[in-house]
C-alpha positions in Angstrom: -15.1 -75.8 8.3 -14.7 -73.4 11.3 -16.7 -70.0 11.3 -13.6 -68.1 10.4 -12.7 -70.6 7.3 -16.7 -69.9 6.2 -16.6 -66.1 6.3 -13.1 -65.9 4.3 -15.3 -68.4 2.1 -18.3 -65.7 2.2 -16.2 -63.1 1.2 -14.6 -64.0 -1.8 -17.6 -65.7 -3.0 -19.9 -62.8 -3.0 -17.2 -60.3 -3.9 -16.3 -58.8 -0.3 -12.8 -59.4 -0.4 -10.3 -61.4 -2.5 -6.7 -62.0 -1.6 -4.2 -59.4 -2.6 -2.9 -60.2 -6.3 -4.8 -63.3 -6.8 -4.1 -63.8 -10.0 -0.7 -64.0 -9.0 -1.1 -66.6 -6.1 -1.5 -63.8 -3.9 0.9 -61.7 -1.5 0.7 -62.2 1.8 -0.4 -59.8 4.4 -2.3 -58.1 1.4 -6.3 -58.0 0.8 -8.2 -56.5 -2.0 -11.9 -55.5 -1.6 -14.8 -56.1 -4.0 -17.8 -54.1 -5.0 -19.7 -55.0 -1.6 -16.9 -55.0 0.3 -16.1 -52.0 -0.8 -19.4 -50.6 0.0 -19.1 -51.6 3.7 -16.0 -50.7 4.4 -16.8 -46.9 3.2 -20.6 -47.4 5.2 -18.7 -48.5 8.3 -16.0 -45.4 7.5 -18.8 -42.9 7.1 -20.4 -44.1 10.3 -17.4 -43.8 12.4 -16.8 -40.0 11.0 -20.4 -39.4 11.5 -20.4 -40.5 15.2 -17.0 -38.8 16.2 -16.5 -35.6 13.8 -19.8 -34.6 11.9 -22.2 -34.4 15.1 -19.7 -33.1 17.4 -18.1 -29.8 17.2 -14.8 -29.8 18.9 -13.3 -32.8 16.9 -12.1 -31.8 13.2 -10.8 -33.9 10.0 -7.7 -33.9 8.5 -6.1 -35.4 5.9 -2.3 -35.8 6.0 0.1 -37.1 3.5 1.4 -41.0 3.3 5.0 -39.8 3.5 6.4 -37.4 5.4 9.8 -36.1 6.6 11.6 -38.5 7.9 12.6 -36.5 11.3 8.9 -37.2 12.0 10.0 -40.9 12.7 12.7 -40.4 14.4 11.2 -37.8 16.8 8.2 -40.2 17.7 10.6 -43.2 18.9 9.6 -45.2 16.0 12.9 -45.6 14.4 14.1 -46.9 17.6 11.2 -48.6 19.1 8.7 -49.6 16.6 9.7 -53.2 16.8 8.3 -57.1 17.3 10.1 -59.6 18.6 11.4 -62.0 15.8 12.6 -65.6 16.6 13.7 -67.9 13.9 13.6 -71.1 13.1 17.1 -72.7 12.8 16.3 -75.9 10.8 13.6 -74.2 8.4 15.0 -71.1 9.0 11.3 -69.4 9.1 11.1 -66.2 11.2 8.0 -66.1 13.1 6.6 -63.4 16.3 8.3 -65.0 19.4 5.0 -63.6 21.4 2.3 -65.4 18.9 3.8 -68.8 19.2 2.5 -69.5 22.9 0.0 -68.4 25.4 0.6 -65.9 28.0 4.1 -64.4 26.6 4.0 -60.7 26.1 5.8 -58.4 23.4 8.7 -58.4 26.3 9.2 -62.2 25.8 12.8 -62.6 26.2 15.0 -66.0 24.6 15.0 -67.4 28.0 11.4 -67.2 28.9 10.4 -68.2 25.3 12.5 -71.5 25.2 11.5 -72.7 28.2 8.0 -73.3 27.0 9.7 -75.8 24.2 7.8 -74.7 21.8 7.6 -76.5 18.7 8.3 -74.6 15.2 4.9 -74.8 13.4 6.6 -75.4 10.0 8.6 -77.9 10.7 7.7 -79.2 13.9 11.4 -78.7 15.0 12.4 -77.2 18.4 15.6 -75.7 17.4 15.3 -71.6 17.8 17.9 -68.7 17.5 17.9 -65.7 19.9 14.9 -63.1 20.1 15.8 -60.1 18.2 13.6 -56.7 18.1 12.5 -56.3 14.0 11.6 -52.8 13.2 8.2 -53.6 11.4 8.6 -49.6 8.9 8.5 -50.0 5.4 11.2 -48.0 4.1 11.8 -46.4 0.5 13.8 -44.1 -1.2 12.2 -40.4 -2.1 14.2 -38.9 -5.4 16.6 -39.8 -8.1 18.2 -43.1 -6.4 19.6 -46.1 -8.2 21.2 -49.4 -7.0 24.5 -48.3 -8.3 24.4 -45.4 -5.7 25.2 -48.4 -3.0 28.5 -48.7 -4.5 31.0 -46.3 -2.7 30.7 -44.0 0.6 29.8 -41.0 -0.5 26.5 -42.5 -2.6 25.8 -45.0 0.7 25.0 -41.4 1.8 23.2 -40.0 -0.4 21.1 -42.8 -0.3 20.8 -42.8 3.3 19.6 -38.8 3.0 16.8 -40.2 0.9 15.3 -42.9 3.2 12.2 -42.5 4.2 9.1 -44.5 5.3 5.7 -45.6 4.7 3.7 -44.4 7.8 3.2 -47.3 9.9 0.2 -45.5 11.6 -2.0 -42.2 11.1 -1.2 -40.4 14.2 1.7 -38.2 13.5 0.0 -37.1 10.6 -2.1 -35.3 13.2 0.6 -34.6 15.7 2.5 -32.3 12.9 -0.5 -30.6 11.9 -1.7 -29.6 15.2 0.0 -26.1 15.1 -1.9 -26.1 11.9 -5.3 -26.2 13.1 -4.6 -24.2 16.1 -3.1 -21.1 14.3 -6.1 -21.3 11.8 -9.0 -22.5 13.9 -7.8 -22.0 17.5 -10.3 -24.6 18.8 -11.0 -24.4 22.8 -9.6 -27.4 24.7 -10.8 -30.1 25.0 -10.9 -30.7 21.2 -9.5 -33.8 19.1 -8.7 -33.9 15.5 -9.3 -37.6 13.1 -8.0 -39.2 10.1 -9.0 -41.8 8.3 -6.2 -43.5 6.4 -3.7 -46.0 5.0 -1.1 -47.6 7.3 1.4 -49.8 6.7 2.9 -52.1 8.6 5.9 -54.8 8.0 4.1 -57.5 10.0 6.5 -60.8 11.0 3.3 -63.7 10.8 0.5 -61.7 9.0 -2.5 -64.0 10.0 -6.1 -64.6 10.5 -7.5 -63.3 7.5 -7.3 -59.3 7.7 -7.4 -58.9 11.4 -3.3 -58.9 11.3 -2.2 -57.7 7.5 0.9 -55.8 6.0 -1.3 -52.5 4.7 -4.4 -51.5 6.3 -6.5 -48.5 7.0 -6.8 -46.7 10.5 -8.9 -44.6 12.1 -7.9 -42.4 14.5 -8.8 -38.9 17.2 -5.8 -37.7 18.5 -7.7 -36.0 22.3 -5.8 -32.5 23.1 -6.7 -32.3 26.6 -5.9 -30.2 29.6 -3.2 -32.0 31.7 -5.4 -32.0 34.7 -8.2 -33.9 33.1 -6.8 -36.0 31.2 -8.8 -39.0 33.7 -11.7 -37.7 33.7 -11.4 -37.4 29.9 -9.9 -40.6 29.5 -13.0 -42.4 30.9 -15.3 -40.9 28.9 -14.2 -41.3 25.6 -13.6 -45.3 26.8 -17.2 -44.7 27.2 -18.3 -43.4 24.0 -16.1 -45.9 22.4 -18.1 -48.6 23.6 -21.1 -47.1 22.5 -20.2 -46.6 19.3 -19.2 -50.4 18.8 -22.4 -51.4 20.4 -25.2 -48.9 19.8 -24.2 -48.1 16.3 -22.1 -50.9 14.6 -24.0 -53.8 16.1 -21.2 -55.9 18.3 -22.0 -57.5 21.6 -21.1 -56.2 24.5 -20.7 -59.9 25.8 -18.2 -59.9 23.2 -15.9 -56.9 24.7 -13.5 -57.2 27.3 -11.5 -54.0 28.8 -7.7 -54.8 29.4 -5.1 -52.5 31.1 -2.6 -53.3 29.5 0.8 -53.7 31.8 3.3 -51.3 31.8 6.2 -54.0 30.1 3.5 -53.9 26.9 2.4 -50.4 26.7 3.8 -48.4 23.7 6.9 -46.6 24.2 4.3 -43.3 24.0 1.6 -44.3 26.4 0.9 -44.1 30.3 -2.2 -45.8 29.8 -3.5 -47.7 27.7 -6.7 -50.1 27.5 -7.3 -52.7 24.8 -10.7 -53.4 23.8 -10.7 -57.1 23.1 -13.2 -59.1 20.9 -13.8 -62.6 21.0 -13.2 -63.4 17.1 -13.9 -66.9 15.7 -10.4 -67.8 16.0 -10.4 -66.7 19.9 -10.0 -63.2 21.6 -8.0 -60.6 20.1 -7.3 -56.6 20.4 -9.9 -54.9 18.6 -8.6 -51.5 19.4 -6.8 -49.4 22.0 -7.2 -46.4 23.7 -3.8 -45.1 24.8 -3.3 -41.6 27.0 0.2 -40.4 25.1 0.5 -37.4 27.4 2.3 -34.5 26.1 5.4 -37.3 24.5 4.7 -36.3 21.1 4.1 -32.5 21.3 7.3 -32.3 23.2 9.5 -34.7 20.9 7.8 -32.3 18.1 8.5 -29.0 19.5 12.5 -30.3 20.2 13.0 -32.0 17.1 11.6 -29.1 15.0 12.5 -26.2 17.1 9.3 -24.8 16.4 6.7 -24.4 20.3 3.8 -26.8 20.2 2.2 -24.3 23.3 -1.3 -23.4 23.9 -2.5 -20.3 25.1 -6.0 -20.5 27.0 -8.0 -18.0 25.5 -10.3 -17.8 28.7 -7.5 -17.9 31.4 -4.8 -16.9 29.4 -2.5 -20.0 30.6 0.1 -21.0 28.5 0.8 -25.2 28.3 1.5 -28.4 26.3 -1.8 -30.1 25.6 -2.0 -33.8 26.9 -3.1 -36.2 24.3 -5.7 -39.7 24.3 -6.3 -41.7 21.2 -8.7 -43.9 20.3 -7.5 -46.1 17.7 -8.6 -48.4 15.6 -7.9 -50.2 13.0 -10.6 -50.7 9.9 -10.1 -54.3 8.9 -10.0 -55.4 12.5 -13.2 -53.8 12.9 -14.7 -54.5 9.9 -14.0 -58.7 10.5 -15.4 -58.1 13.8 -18.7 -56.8 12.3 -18.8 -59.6 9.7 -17.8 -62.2 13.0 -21.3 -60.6 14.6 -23.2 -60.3 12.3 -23.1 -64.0 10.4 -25.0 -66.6 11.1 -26.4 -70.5 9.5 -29.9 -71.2 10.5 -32.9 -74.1 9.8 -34.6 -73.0 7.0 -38.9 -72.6 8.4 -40.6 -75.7 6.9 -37.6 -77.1 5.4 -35.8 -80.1 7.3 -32.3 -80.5 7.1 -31.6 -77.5 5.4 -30.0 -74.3 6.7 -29.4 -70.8 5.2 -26.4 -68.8 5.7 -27.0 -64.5 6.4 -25.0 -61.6 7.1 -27.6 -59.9 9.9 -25.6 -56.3 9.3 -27.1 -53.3 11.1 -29.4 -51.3 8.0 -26.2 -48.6 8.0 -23.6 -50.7 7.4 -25.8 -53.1 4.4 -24.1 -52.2 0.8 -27.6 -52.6 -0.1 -31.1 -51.7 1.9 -32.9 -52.8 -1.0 -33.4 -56.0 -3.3 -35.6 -55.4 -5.9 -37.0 -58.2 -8.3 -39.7 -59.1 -10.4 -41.8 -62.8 -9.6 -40.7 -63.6 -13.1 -38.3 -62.4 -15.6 -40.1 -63.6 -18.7 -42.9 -61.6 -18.1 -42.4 -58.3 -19.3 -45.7 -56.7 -17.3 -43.7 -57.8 -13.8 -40.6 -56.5 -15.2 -41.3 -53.0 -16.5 -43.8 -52.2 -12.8 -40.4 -54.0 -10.9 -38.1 -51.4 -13.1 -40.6 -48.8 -11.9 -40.0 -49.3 -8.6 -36.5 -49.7 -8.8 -35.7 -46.7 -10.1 -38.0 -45.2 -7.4 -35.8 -46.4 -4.7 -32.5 -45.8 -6.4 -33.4 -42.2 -6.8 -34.8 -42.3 -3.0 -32.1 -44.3 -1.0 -29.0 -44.9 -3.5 -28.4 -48.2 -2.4 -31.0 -50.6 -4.4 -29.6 -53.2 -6.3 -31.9 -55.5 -9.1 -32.0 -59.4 -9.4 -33.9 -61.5 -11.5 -31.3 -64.3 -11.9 -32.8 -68.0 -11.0 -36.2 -69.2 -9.0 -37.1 -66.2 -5.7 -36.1 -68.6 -3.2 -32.3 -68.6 -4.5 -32.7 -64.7 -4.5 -33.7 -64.7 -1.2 -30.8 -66.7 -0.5 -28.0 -64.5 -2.5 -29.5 -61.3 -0.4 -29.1 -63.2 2.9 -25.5 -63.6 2.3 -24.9 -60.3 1.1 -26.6 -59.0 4.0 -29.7 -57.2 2.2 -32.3 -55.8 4.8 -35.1 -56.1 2.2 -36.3 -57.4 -0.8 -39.1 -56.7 -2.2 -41.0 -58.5 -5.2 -43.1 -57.6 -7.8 -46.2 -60.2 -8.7 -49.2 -60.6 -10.4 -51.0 -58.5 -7.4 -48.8 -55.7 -7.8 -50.3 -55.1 -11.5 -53.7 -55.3 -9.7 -53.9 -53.1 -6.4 -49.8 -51.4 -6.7 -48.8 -53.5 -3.5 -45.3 -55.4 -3.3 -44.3 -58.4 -0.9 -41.6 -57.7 1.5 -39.7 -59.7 2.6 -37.4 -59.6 6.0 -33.8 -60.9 6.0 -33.3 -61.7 9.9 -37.2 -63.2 9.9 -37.8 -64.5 6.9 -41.3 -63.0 7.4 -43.2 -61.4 4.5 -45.5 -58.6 4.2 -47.7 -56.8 1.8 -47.0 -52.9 1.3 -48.3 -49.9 -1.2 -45.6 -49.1 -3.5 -46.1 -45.5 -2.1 -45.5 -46.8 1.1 -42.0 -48.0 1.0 
C-alpha cells in the first residue's frame, strides 16, 4: 500500500478519523474524528492560537457566526466569483475539476487548452468532454419559514429567493464585518490582526485525497490590518513567522516547503499577492496554505455595500485611512494530514529481523497523550494498585495520561507507537522495591530507570 493508503488505514484503526456517516457507506467530502483525533486536532488548534494570539498583543480572537447576511456574499465577490471550473463527462456524464485532471493547467483552464491535452475521463476512460463551465462551490439554504410549495408561482419564487442564504465557504468575512466592532471597542494601534478559528464549507467538484480536499472543514485564519505603506515590509514578515510556526513548533520539514507566487490568472479575485506554501504530501505536492495581501478590497466593498465607513483614525498622527489587509490562511485538515505525513514512519524493529514497527513521531504538543501508563502484569494486583498510583499522579499533573494493561508490554509498546505516545512508563517488580519505573522512549525505543518522584 502507498504511505497515503497506510495513514487513512492508521487513522480509522486507532480512532483518529472515520469517514463521515460510516454507518451509512459514508458521504463524500465528509470526515468524522475520533477520540485521538479529536485530541490533536484541538492540540494543533490550541498551538496555532498560542503562537499567533495568546503571546502576541496586537492580534485578538473572535468568534463570528456560521451564517450571516447574505449582502456579506455578495459584497466580497463570492456570489460572482467563488467558482471552479467544472467539465463533464459526456458518456458517463461525471463532472470532475477541469484543472485536477492534468498537469500544469491552472484554475484559468479554458475548453480549448483543456482538450487539447486529450485527456482521458478517469471513470470511464472515455475522451468525450462538454465545455468548461465556472461552478460556484457555496452551499446555499434557506433561513425562515420556507417550504417546497413556495416554488410554485412568482410571488413565492421570491420570497424564497429573499430567504437564500449560505454556509460560509471561509472564515474571513466573519472578521471583515466585525472589524468596526473591535476598533470602536478596543481601538487597537495599527498594525494589529484579528483570528478565528472555524467551520467552512465548501461545495468541492472531486473531493479527494483523504481530508486534504473535503466538502466541510475548519480554517484558521488572521486577517493583518496594516498601514498601506507597509504592507511589504509586513507581508514578508508574517511569510516569515509562518514558516516558523510550521517548522519550529508543529514539526514539518522545511525540505518539505516550497514558496510559490502564485500568477496573477490564479490569484483570488481579492488578492494582489498571494504566496502558496506548498507541502510535498504522500500523494505529491500540494497547497498547504496561502498567504494572500487583500489590500483594502474588502473594507471598501464593506463600507459601500453597508453604507456604513470602515476608516481609521491614527491616534498618534491623527490620519484618517482604509487599513490594508494580509491573511494567513490555513486550513486545519490540510495541516493536520501534513503533520500526520511528517510525522509517520515503519522502521526494523532492534534485535528483531524482518520485522518492522509502525509510529506516529508527533512533536510532545501535538501527542493526544504524553503519557502511557501500565503495570508489568495485570494479574498482579501489587503492580496494579503502585501503577494506579502513578497514574493518577500524572493525570492530576499533565491531564493527558492514558492507562493500558491489555495483552503482553511489547504489543503496548506497539499500540503507543501508533498513537504517537511520547512515553510509557511501566510498573515492575522493582518499582515495589526502590519506587523507580522504566521508561520507555517512542522515537528510540530506548529505556531508562526513573524515581517515581522524578517524572
Amino acid at each position: 500500500m502507498s504511505k497515503m493508503d497506510n495513514l487513512v488505514s492508521l487513522c480509522k484503526r486507532r480512532g483518529f478519523i472515520f469517514p463521515g456517516s460510516d454507518v451509512y457507506g459514508g458521504f463524500a467530502g465528509t470526515w468524522d474524528f475520533g477520540p485521538l483525533g479529536v485530541m490533536l486536532k484541538k492540540n494543533l488548534t490550541d498551538l496555532w492560537w498560542n503562537f499567533w494570539v495568546e503571546k502576541r498583543d496586537n492580534i485578538f480572537g473572535v468568534d463570528a457566526a456560521i451564517l450571516m447576511n447574505p449582502r456579506t456574499w455578495v459584497a466580497s465577490g463570492h456570489v460572482d466569483t467563488f467558482a471552479d471550473p467544472l467539465v463533464e463527462c459526456k458518456e458517463c456524464h461525471g463532472r470532475f475539476r477541469a484543472d485536477k485532471l492534468a498537469d500544469g493547467l491552472s484554475e484559468s483552464v479554458s475548453t480549448d487548452e483543456f482538450l487539447a491535452l486529450h485527456v482521458k475521463c478517469p471513470t470511464c476512460g472515455k475522451e468525450n468532454w462538454g465545455e468548461i463551465r465556472k461552478f460556484n462551490m457555496m452551499f446555499s439554504t434557506h433561513v425562515g419559514a420556507v417550504l417546497p410549495d413556495d416554488l410554485s408561482d412568482e410571488s413565492s419564487k421570491a420570497l424564497v429567493k429573499k430567504s437564500t442564504a449560505y454556509l460560509r465557504p471561509e472564515t474571513a468575512q466573519g472578521i471583515f464585518t466585525n472589524y468596526k466592532n473591535v476598533v470602536d471597542t478596543f481601538y487597537p494601534d495599527l498594525p494589529f490582526g484579528l483570528a478565528q478559528v472555524g467551520k467552512a464549507f465548501r461545495n468541492e467538484i472531486s473531493p479527494r485525497d483523504f481530508i486534504l480536499r473535503d466538502r466541510e472543514c475548519s480554517q484558521m485564519e488572521i486577517e493583518y490590518f496594516v498601514h498601506p505603506k507597509t504592507w511589504e515590509t509586513e507581508f514578508e514578515t508574517l511569510l516569515k513567522e509562518t514558516h516558523t510556526f510550521l517548522t519550529e513548533k508543529v514539526g514539518l520539514k522545511a525540505t518539505d516547503l516550497r514558496d510559490e507566487e502564485v500568477a496573477k490568472e490564479d490569484r483570488a479575485h481579492y488578492s494582489d499577492r498571494t504566496v502558496d506554501i506548498m507541502f510535498n504530501y504522500p500523494n505529491g505536492e500540494e497547497e498547504l496554505m496561502g498567504i494572500a495581501y487583500r489590500t483594502d478590497f474588502d473594507l471598501q466593498n464593506i463600507s459601500r455595500e453597508s453604507g456604513k465607513s470602515m476608516e481609521y483614525r491614527d491616534k498618534t498622527t491623527n490620519e484618517v485611512l482604509t487599513p490594508h489587509v494580509i491573511e494567513p490562511s490555513v486550513g486545519v485538515e490540510r495541516l493536520l494530514l501534513a503533520v500526520l505525513a511528517t510525522a509517520y514512519a515503519e522502521e526494523p524493529v532492534e534485535g528483531k529481523p524482518g520485522e518492522t514497527r509502525t509510529v506516529l513521531k508527533l512533536p510532545e504538543a501535538l501527542a493526544p497523550y504524553k503519557f502511557c501508563v501500565s503495570p508489568l502484569l495485570k494479574n498482579k494486583p501489587d503492580l496494579v494498585k503502585k501503577a494506579q498510583e502513578v497514574y493518577v499522579k500524572l493525570k492530576e499533573k499533565y491531564t493527558f495520561v492514558t492507562w493500558d494493561d491489555s495483552g503482553n508490554i511489547g504489543k503496548r509498546y506497539r499500540k503507543q507507537d501508533e498513537i504517537g505516545t511520547p512515553k510509557c512508563i511501566v510498573i515492575d517488580f522493582d518499582t515495589l522495591e526502590d519506587n523507580t519505573v522504566t521508561v520507555r522512549d517512542r522515537d528510540t525505543a530506548s529505556q531508562v530507570r526513573v524515581k517515581i518522584s522524578e517524572l
